[in-house]
N, CA, C and O atoms as a MOPAC input file, in Angstrom:
PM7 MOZYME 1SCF
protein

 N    -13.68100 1    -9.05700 1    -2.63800 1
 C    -12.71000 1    -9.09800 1    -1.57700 1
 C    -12.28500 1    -7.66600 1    -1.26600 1
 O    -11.96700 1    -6.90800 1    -2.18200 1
 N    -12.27400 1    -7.25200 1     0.11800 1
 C    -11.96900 1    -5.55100 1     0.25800 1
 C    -10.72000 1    -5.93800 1     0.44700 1
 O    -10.21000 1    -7.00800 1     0.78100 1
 N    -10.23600 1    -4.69700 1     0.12900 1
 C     -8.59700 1    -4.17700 1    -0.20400 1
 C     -7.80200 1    -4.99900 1     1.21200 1
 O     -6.89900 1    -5.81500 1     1.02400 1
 N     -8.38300 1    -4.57400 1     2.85100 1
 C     -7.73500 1    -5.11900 1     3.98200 1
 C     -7.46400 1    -6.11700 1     3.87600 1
 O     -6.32400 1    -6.52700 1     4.09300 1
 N     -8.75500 1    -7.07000 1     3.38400 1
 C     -8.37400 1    -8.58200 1     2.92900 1
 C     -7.04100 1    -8.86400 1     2.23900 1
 O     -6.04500 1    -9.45600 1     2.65400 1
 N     -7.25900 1    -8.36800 1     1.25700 1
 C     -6.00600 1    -8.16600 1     0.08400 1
 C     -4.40700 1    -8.03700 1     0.77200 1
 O     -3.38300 1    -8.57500 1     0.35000 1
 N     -4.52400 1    -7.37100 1     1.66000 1
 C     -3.33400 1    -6.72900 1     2.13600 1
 C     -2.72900 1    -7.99300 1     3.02200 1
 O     -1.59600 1    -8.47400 1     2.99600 1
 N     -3.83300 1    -8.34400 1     3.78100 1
 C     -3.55900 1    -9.79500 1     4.59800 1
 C     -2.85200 1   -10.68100 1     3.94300 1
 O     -1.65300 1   -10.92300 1     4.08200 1
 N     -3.96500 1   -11.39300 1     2.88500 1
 C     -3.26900 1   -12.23400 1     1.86900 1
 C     -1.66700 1   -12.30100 1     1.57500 1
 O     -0.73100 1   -13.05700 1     1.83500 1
 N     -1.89900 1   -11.02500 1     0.85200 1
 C     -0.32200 1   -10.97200 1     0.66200 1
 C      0.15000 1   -10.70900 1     1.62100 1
 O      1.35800 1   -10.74700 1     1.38400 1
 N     -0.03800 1   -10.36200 1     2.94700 1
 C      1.50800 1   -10.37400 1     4.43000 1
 C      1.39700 1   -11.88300 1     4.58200 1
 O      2.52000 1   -12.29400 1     4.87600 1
 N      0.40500 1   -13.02500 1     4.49900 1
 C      0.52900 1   -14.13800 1     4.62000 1
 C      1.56600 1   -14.92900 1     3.61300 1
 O      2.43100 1   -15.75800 1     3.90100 1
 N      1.20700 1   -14.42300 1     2.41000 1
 C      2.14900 1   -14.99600 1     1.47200 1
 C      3.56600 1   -14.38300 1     1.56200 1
 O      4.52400 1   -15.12400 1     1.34100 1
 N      3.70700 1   -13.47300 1     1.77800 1
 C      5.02200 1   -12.88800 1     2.47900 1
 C      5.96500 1   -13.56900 1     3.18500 1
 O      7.07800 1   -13.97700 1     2.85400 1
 N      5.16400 1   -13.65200 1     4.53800 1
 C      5.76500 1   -14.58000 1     5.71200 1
 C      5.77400 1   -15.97900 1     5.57500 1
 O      6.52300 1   -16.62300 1     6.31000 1
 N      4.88200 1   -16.70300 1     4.54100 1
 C      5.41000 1   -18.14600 1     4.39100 1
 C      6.70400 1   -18.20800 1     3.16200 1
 O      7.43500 1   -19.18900 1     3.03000 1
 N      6.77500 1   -17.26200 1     2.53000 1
 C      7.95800 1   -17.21900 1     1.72800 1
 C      9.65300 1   -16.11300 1     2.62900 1
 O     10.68700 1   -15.51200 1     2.33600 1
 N      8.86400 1   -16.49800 1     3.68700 1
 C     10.12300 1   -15.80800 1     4.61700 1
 C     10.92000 1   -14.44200 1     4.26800 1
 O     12.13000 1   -14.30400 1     4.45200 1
 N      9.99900 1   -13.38400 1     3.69800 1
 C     10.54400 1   -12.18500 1     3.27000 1
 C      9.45500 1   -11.17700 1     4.36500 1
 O      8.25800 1   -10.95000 1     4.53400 1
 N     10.80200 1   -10.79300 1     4.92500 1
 C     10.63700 1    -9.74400 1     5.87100 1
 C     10.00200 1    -8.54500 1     5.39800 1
 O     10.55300 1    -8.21200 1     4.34800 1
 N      8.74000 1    -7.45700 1     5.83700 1
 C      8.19600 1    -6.75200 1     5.50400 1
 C      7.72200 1    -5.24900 1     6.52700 1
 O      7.08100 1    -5.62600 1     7.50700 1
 N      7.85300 1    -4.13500 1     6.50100 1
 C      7.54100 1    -3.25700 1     7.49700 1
 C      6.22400 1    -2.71700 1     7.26600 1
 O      5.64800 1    -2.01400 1     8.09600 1
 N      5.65000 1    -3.10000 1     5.93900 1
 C      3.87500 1    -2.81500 1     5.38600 1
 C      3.52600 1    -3.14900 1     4.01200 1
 O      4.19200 1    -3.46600 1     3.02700 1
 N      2.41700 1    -3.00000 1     4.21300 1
 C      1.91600 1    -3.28100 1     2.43100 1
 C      0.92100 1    -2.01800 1     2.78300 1
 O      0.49600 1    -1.71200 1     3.89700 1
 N      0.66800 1    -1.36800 1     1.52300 1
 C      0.06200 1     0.01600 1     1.21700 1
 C     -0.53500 1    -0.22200 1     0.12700 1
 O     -0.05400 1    -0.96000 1    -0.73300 1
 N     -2.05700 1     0.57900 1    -0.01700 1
 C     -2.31400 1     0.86700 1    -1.57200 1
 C     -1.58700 1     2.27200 1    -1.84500 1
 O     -1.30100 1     3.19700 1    -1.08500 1
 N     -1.34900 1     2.02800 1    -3.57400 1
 C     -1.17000 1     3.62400 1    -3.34700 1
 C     -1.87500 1     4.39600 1    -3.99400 1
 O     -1.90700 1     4.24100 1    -5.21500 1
 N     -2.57900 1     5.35800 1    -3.43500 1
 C     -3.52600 1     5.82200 1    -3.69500 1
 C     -3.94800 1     7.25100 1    -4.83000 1
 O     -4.90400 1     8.01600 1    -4.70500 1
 N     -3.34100 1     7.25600 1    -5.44200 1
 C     -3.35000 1     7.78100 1    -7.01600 1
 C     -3.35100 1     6.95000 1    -7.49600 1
 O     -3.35000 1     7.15500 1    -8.71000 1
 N     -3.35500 1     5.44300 1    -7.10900 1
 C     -2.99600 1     4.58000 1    -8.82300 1
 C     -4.81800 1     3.79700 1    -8.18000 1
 O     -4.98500 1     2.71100 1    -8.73500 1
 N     -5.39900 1     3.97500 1    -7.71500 1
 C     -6.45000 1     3.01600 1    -7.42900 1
 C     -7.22900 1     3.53700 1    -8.79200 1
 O     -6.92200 1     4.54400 1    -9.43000 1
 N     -8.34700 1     2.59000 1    -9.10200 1
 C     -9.66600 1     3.10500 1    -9.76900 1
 C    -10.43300 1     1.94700 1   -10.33000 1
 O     -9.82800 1     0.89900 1   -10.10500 1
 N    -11.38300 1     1.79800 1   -10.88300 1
 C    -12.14400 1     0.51400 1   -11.07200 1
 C    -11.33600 1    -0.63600 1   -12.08700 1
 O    -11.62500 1    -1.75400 1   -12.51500 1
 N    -10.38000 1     0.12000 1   -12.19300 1
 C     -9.29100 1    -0.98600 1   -13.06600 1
 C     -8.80400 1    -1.98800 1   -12.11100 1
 O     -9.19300 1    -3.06900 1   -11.66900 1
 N     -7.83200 1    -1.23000 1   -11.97400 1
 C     -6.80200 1    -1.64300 1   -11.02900 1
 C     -6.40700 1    -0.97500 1    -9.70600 1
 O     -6.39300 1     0.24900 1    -9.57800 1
 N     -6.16900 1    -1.61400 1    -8.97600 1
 C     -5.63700 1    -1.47500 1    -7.37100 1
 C     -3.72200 1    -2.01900 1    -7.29700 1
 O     -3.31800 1    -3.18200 1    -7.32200 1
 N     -3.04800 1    -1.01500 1    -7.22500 1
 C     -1.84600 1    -1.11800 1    -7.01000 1
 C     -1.94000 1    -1.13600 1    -5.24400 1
 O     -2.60300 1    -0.49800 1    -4.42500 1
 N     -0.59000 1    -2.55400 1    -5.12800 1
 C      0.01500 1    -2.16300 1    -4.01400 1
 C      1.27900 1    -1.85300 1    -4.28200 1
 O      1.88800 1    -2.05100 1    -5.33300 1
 N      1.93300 1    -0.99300 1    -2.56300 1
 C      3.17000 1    -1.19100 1    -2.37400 1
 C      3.91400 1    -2.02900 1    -1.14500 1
 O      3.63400 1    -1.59800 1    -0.02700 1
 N      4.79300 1    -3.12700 1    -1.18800 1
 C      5.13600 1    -3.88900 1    -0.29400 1
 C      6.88600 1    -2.85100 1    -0.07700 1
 O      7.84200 1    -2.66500 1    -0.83100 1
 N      6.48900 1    -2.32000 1     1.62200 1
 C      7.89400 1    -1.65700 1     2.01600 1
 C      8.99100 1    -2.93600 1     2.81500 1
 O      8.80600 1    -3.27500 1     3.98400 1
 N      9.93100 1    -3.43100 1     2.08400 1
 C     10.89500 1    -4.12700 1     2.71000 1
 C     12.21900 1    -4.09600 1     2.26500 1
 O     12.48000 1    -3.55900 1     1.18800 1
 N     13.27900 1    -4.71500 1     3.10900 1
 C     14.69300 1    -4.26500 1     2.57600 1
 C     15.06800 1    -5.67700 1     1.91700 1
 O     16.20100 1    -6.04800 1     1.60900 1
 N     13.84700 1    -6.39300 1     1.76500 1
 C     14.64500 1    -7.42900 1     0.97300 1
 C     13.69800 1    -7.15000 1    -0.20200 1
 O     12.74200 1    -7.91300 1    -0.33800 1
 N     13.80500 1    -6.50300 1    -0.75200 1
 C     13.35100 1    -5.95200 1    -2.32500 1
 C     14.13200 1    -6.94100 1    -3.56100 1
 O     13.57400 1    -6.93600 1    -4.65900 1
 N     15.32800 1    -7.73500 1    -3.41800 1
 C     15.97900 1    -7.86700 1    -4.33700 1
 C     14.85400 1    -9.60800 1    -4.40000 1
 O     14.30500 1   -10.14600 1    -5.36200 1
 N     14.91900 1   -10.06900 1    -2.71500 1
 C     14.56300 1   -11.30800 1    -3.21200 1
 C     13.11300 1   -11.59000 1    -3.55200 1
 O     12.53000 1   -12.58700 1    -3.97800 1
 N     12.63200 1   -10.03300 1    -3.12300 1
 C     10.95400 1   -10.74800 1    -3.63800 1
 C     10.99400 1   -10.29300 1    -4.97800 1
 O      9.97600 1   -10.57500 1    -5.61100 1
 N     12.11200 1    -9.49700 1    -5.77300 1
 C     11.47700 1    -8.94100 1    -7.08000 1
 C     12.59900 1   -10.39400 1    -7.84300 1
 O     12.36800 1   -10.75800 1    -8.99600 1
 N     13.40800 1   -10.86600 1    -7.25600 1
 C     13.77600 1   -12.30200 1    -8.03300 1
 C     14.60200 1   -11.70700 1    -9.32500 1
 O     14.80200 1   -10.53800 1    -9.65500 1
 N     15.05500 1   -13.09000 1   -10.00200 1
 C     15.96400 1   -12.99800 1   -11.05000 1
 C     15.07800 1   -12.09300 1   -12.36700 1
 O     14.47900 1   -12.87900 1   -13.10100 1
 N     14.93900 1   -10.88200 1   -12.69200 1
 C     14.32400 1   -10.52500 1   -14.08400 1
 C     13.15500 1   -10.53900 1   -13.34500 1
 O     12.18800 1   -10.80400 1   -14.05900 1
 N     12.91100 1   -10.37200 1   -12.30800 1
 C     11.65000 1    -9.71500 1   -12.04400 1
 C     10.56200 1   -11.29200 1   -11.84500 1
 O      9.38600 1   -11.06200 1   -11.56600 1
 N     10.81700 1   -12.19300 1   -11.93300 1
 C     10.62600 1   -13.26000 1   -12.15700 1
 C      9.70500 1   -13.75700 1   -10.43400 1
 O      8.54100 1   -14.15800 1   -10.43700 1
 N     10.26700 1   -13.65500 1    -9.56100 1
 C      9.27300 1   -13.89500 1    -7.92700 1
 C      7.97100 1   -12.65600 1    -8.45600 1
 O      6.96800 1   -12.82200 1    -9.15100 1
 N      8.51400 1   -11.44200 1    -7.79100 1
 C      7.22600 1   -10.79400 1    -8.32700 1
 C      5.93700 1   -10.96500 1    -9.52100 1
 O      4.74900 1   -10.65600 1    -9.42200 1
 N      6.57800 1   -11.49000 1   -10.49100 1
 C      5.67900 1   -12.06800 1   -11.44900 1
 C      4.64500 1   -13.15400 1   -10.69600 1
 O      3.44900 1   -13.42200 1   -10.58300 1
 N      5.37800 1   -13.38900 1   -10.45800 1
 C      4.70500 1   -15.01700 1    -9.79700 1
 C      3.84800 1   -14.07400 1    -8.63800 1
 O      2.70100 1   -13.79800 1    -8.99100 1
 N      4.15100 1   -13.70300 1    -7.68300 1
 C      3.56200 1   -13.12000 1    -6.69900 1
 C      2.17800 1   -12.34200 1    -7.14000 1
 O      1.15700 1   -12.36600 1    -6.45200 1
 N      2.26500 1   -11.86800 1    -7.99800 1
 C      1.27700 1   -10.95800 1    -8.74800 1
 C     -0.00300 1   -11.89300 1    -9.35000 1
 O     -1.23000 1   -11.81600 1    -9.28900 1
 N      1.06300 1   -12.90500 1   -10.02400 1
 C     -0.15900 1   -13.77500 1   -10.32200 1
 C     -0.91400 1   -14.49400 1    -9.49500 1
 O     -2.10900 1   -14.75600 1    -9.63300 1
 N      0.04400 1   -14.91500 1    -8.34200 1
 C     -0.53600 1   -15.80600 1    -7.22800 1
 C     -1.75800 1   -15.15100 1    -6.55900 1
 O     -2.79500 1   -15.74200 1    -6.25900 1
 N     -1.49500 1   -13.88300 1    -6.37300 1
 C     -2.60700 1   -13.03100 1    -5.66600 1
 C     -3.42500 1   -13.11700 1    -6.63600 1
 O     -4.36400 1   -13.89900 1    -6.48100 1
 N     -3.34900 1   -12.51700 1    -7.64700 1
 C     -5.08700 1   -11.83100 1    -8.54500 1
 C     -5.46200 1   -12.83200 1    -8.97100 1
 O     -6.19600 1   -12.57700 1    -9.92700 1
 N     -5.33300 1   -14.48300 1    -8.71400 1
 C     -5.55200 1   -15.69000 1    -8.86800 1
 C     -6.90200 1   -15.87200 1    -7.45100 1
 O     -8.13200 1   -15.83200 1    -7.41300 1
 N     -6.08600 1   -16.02300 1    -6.72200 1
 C     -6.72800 1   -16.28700 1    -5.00400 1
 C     -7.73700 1   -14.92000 1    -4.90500 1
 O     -8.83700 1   -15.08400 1    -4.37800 1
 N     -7.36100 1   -13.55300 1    -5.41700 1
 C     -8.34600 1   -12.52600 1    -4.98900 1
 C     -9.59300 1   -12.92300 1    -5.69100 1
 O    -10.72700 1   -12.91400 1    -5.21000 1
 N     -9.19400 1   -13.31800 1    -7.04500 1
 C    -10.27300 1   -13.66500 1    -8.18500 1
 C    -11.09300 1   -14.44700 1    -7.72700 1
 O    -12.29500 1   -14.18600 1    -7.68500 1
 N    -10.51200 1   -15.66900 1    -7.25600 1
 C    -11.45100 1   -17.03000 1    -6.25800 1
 C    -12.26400 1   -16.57700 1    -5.31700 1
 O    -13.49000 1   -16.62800 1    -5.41800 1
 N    -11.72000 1   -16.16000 1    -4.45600 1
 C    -12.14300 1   -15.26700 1    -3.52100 1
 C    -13.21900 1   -14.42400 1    -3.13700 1
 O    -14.01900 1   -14.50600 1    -2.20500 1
 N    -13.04400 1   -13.42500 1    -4.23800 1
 C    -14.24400 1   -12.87900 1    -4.93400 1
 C    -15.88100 1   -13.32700 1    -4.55300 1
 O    -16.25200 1   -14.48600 1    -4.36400 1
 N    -16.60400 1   -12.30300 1    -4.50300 1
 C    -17.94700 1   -12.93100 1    -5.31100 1
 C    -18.22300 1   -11.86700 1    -6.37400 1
 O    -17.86300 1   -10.69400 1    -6.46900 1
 N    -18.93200 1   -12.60700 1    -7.09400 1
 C    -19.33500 1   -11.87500 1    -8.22700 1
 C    -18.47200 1   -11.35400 1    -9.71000 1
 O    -17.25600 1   -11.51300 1    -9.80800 1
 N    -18.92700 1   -11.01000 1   -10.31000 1
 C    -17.61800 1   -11.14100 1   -11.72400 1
 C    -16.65000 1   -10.05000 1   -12.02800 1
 O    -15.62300 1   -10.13100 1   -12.70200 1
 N    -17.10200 1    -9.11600 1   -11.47600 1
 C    -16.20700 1    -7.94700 1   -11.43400 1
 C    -15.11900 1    -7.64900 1   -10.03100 1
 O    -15.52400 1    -7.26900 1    -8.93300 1
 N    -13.79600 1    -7.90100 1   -10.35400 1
 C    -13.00200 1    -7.54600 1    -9.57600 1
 C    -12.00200 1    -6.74400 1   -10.03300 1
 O    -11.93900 1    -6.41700 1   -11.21800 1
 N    -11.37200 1    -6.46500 1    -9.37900 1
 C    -10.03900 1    -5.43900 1    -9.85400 1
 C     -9.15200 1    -6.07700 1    -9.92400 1
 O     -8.97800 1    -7.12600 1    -9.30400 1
 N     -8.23700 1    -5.44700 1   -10.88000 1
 C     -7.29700 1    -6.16600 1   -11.30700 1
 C     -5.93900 1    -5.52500 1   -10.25600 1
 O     -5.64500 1    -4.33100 1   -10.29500 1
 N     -5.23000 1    -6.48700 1    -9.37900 1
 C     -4.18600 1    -6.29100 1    -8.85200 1
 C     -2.69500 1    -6.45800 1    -9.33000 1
 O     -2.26900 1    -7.45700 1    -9.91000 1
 N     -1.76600 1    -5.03700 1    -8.91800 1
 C     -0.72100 1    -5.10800 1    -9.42100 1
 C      0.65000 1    -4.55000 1    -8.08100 1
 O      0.59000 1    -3.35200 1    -7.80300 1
 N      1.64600 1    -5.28800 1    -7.42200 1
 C      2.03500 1    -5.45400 1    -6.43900 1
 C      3.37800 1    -4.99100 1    -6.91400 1
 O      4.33200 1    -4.96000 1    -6.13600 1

């Protein structure tokens, strides 16, 4: 799955969980065959990062779940949002 894909995904999952967003970014010192960090820029930061960090958890998993599916082939990167 290329990264644009990726980025989609999550503005989709975004907007059905009704949290307003001005972009999603990789950021690009943290990329490498590990892992692919994003950054999601919004002012509702409190409700996507949830009680103890607890939405974001979930969010994180929800994606590198669906990217994983998604996928072809066995090697993917591991995403961290």
């Amino acid at each position: 799955m290329e990264i644009g894909d990726t980025h989609k995904l999550v503005g989709e999952i975004l907007q059905k969980l009704g949290v307003e967003h001005e972009g999603i970014e990789t950021v690009p010192h943290m990329i490498d065959r590990e892992r692919t960090v994003l950054m999601i820029r919004t002012k509702d930061s409190s409700v996507l990062i949830g009680p103890q960090g607890e939405t974001l958890h979930a969010l994180n998993h929800l994606v590198r779940q669906m990217v994983h599916k998604r996928s072809e082939g066995p090697a993917v990167s591991d995403i961290l949002i």
